[in-house]
C-alpha positions as CSV (number, residue, x, y, z in Angstrom):
1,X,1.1,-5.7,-23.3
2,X,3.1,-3.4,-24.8
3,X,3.3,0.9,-26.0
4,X,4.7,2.0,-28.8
5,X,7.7,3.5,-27.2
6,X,8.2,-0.6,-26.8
7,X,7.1,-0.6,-23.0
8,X,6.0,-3.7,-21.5
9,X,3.9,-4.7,-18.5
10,X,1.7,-7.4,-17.9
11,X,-1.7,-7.5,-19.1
12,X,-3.6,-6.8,-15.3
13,X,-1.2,-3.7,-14.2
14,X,-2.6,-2.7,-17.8
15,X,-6.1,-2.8,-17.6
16,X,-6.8,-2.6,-14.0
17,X,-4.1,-0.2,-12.9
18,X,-2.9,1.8,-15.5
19,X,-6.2,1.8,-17.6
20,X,-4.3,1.9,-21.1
21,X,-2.1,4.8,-20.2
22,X,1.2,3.8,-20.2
23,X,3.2,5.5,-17.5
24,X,6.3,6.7,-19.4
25,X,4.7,8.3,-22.6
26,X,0.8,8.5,-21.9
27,X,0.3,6.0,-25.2
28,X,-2.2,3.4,-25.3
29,X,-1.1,-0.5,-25.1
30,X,-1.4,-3.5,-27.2
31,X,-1.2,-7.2,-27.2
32,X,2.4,-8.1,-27.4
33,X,3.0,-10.4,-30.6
34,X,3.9,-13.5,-30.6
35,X,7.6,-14.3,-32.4
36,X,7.4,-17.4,-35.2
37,X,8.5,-20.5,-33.9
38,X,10.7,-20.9,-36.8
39,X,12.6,-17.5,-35.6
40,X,12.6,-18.9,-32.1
41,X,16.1,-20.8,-32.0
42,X,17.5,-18.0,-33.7
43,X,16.3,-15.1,-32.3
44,X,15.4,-16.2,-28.8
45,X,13.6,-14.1,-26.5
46,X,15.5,-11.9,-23.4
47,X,15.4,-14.0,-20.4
48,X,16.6,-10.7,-18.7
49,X,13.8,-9.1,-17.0
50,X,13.9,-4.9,-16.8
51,X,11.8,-3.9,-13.7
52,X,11.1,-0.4,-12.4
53,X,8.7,1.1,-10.1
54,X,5.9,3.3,-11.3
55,X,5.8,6.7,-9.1
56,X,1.9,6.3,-8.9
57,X,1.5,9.8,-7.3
58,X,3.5,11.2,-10.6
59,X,1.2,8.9,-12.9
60,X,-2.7,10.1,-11.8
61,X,-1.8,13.1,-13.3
62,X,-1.0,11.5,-16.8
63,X,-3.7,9.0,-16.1
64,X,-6.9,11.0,-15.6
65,X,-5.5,13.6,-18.8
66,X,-5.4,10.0,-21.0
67,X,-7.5,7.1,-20.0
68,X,-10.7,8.3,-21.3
69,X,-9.5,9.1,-24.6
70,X,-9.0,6.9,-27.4
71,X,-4.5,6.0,-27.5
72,X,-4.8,7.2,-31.3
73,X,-6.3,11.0,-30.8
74,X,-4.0,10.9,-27.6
């Protein structure tokens, strides 16, 4: 899933952690597209991986001000 800041995380920590509040901008997430196959060879995904630790305690704040309201009147 992804924001549109461009934030990724999987598609559990986003519906049964986060509750569609993404935890760097308070935006809403989407399903991340899928890239044409055609544009695969050429444009291959990262295999890098980018982790980093959500400061929960930080986030509930954010969280309770956002998941009940729809990500586009956010």
């Amino acid at each position: 899933m992804i924001c549109s800041f461009e934030c990724s995380f999987c598609r559990d920590c986003v519906e049964d952690v986060l509750e569609n509040v993404c935890p760097n901008c308070g935006g809403g997430f989407e399903k991340r597209p899928v890239r044409p196959k055609a544009k695969l060879d050429s444009y291959p995904p990262s295999a890098q991986e980018y982790k980093r630790a959500v400061d929960m305690d930080k986030f509930r704040e954010l969280q309770e001000r956002y998941k009940g309201i729809d990500p586009a009147k956010r």
